[in-house]
N, C-alpha and C positions, 0 to 999 in steps of 0.2 A: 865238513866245514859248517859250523853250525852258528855262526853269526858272522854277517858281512858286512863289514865298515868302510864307509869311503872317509876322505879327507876333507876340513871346509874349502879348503881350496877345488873342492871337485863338487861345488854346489853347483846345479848349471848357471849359465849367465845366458840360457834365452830360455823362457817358455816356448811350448810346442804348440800351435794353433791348428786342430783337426779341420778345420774351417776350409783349410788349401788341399785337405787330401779325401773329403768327405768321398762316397762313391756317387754319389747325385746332391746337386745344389740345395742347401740348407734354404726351408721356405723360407721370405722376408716376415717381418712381422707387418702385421695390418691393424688401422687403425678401429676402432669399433664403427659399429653402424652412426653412430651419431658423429663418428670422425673425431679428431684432436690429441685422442691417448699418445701418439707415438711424441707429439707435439712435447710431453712432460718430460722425456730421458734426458734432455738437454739440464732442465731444473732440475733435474733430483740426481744426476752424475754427474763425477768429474769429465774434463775433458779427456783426461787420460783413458780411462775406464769406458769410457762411450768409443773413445776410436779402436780399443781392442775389440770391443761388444762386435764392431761391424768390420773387422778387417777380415783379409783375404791372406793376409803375409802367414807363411810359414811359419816363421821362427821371428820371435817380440822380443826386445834387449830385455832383461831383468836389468833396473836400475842397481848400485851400485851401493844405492843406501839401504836397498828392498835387501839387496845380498847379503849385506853386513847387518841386518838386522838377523835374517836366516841363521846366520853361524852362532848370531846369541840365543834363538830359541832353539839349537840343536839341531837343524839343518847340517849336514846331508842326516837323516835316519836311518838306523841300521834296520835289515835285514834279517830276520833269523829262522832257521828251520827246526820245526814241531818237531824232533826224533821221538821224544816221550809219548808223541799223543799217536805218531806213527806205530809205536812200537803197540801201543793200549790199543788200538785199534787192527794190530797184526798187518796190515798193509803192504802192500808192495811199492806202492808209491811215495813219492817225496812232497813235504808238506812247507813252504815255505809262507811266514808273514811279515809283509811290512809293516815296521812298530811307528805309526804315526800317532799313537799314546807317549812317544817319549817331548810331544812338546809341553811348556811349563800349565798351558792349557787344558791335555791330556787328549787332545784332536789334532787333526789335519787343518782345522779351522782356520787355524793362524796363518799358512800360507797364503791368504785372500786376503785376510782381515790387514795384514801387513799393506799390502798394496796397495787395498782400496784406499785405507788413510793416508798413506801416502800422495798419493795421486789428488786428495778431497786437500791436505795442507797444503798442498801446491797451486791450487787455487783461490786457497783463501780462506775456505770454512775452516768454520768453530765447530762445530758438532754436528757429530753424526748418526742419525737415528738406524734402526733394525730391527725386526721381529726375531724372534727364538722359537726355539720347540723345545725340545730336552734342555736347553743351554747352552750348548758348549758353544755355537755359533754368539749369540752374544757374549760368555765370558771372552771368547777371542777377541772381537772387536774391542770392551771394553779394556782389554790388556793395549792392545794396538793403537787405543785412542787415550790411554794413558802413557805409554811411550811417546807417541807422540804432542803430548802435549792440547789433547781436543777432548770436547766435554760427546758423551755418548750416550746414547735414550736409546731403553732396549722395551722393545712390547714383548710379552714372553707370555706366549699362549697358556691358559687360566690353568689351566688343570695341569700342566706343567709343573707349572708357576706353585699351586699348590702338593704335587707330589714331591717336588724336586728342592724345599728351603734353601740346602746348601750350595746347591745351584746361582741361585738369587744371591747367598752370601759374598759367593765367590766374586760376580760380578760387581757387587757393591765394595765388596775389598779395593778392585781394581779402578772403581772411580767411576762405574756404570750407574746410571739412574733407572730402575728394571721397575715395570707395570705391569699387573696383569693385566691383559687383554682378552676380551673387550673392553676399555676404558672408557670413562667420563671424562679423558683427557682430550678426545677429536669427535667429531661431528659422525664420524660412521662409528665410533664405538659407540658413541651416546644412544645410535639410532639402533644397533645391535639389543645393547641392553634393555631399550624401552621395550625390544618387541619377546623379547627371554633374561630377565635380570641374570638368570642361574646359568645360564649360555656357556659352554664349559672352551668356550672357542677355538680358534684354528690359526694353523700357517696363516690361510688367504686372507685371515679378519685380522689379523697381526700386520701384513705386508700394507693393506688399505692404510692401518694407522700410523703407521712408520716412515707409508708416504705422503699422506697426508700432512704432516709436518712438513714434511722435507718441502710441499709446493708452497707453503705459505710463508719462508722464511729463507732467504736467499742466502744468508750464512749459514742453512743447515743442508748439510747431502743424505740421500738414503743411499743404505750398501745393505747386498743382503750375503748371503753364507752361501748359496747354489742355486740351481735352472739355467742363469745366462751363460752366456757363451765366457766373457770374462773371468767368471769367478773359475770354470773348469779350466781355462790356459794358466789362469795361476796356480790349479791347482797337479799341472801337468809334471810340476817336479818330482812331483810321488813317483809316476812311470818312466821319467828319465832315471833318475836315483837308482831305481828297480833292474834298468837294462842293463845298467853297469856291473849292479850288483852279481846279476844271473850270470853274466862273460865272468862273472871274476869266477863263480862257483861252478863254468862250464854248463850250465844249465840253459833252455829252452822252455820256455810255458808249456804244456799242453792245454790247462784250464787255469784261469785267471775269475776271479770271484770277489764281489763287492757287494757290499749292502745298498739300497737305492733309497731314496726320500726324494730329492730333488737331482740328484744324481752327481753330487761335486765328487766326491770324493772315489765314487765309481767310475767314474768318467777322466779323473785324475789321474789313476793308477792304471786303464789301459788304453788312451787317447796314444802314450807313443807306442803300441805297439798293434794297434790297429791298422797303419799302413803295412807293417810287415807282413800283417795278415791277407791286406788286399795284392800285397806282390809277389806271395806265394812266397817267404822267404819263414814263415814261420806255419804252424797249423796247430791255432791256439782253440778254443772253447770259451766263451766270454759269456759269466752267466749273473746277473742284475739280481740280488733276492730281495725281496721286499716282502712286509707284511701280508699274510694272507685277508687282515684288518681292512687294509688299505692298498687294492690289490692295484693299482695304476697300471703297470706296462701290462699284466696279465688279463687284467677284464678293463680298462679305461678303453676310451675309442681314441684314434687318431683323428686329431681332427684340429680347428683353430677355439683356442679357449683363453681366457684370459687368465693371467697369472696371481691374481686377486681375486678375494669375494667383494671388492669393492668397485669392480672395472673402471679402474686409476690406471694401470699397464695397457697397452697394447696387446691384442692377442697374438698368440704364437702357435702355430705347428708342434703338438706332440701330444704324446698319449693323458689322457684327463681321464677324470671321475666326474669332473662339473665343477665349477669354481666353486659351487656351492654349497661342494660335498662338507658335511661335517663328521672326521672318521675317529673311531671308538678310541677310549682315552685309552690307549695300549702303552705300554713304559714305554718302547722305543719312541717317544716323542720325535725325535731327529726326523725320522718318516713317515711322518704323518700330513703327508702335504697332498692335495688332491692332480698335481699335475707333475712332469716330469722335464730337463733337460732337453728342451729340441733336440741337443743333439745328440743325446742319448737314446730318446724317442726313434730319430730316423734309424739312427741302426740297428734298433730292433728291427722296424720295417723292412729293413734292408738283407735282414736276415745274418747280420753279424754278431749281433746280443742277443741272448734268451734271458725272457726275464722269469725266475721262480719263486713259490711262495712258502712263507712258513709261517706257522703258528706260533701262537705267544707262548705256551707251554715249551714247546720244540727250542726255542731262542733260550730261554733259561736253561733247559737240561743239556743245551750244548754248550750253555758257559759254564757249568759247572762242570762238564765232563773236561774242556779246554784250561780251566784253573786248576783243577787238580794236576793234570797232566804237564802242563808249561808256568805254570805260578804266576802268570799275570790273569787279572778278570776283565773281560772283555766289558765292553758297553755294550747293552742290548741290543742298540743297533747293529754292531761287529758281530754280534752274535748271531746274527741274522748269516752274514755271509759264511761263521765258521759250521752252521748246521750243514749246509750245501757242502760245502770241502768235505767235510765228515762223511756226509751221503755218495759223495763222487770217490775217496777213499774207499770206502767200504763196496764199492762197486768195481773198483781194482781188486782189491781181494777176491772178487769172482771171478774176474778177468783174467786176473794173473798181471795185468799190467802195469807198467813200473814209470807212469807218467807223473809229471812235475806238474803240482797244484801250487798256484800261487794266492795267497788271501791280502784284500788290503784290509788292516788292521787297524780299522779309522780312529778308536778311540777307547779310554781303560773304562771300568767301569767302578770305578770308587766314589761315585756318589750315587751309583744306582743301588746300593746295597738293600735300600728297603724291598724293593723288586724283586729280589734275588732273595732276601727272606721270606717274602711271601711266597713264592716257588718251593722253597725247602721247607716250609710250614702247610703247604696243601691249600694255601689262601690266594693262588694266583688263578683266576679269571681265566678262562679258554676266551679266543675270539668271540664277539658277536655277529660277525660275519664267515 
């Protein structure tokens, strides 16, 4: 069985909230030393969106319009297993990815960016501001805020911003108003810029100016793409989708694998089968890859950091670099952020996630080895988690063992193509870290 379909009728109708089954209580966030930061969530979210951020409930209704929006971007996504790259690779084991490149977006993005507009028109706003990295996180929104009807300001980290045009295209198709950042458009880009014009900027200087709007204008909400707790429960139908899919193909994980930045989409794809794992009902492998560029869960400290370079956020419990890290412009943009998903964070602590690293050479030569083999191109960042499947595959082959890898397949890569020419031309950059 080499591709696995559910029906729209089999989209779930609850998100999964890890929040109720964590193995030790998720730290609260704290306000800074000078106090008031937590004071901002109320102005810069919806109500919707703040009471999932802090709930405790298992299982959250998916609205009904959220659903029906689902089924028009291709909600439930298939399933498919790698035989070709299995077979290229001589393998004993079974290679399964989730295609969350089949939305019109070409990410998993959309499942959030849906919601959170949703949640932001039901209160009342007009528009919705966001930072970017690579893109895909603002073209989702501004697809989402032009379905619904809301005007959308995207900061999109500079050097992004400049590797990525068609990126910017996209989003400006869709009805997005996209800046490089650091901008002359808010008071902390202005103050960025005075101090390095050439400032090639970051996530945390994006997130400052995204909310920085959002506090001074009571028709505008900030939303962002990953970290909070919200945006992972919405994005928990990936490993609902997933579990169904496995019982149809009789299969069981062994190893489940995700690329990390902020950790939505990693945290998406194995939040439902985390409990399984704490009830002894499964014995998975759960492994985070992220840039060796920007190594967070591997070398970051756990500790309380703020989720900005601007400390506008609240600090949170989880593994950091320093808010005010600024990390090497590596293609994978999407992961280039200096802090990670509390609750991603704690289960590394916890000793249920391992996070591993790859190099920026390693991530291209496994998308190419992965296009050839299955004729889809990975995004840079997905490429991150197909190096590791690769390495754990080829590690069966010595084993002999015949376990079931599972990849989430966060996004294609057809606008990373300059990237991927530079790799095959000899012109791609090793880390500088």
């Amino acid at each position: 069985m080499y591709k696995i379909t559910l029906s729209s009728d089999e989209i779930p109708k609850k998100w999964y909230n890890i929040n109720a089954d964590l193995p030790v209580p998720l730290p609260e966030y704290k306000d800074s030393e000078e106090g008031g930061n937590l004071a901002n969530l109320p102005k810069i979210f919806s109500k919707g969106v703040l009471e999932q951020e802090m709930s405790q409930e298992r299982w959250i209704d998916i609205p009904k319009e959220v659903r029906d929006v689902y089924k028009m971007i291709g909600r439930p996504s298939p399933l498919f297993r790698a035989k070709n790259l299995e077979d290229q690779l001589d393998t004993p084991a079974k290679i399964y990815y989730k295609r969350e490149d089949y939305s019109p977006t070409g990410s998993h993005k959309l499942n959030t960016a849906i919601a959170q507009a949703y949640y932001a028109k039901k209160d009342g706003a007009e528009r919705l501001t966001t930072e970017t990295g690579a893109g895909q996180w603002g073209t989702a929104l501004s697809l989402a805020c032009s379905m619904l009807d809301m005007e959308c300001k995207v900061y999109m980290v500079k050097v992004s911003f400049n590797q990525k045009p068609f990126r910017k295209t996209i989003m400006q198709l869709y009805g997005g108003n996209v800046v490089p950042s650091p901008s002359p458009e808010t008071e902390y880009g202005r103050k960025i810029l005075a101090e390095n014009p050439d400032h090639p900027g970051s996530l945390g200087i994006a997130i400052s100016e995204a909310m920085e709007e959002a506090l001074r204008d009571d028709k505008v909400y900030y939303t962002l793409g990953s970290v909070l707790n919200h945006v992972l429960l919405h994005q928990s139908v990936i490993g609902l989708e997933t579990k169904k899919q496995l019982e149809i193909a009789d299969e069981s994980p062994d190893v489940m694998i995700g690329c990390v930045g902020g950790g939505s989409n990693f945290g998406g794809a194995i939040f439902p089968f985390i409990k399984d794992q704490i009830d002894g009902k499964i014995d998975c492998k759960f492994l985070a890859a992220e840039p060796k560029s920007c190594p967070t869960l591997t070398q970051g400290d756990y500790c309380y950091d703020f989720a900005d370079a601007g400390e506008m956020t609240p600090r949170m419990k989880m593994h950091t670099l320093g808010h005010n890290f600024v990390p090497p412009s590596v293609h994978a943009g999407g992961l280039r952020y200096h802090g990670m998903s509390p609750q991603v964070a704690l289960l590394v602590k916890e000793g249920l996630v391992e996070g591993r690293t790859v190099t920026q050479n390693e991530v291209f030569q496994s998308g190419v080895t992965f296009a050839k083999a299955e004729g889809v191109v990975p995004a840079p960042e997905t490429c991150h988690a197909i190096k590791i499947a690769i390495d754990e595959a080829k590690e069966c082959k010595k084993t002999g063992e015949e376990k079931t890898i599972v990849v989430s397949f966060s996004g294609h890569g057809m606008l990373d193509l300059q990237g991927y020419d530079d790799y095959l031309n000899g012109k791609l950059p090793e880390d500088s870290k």
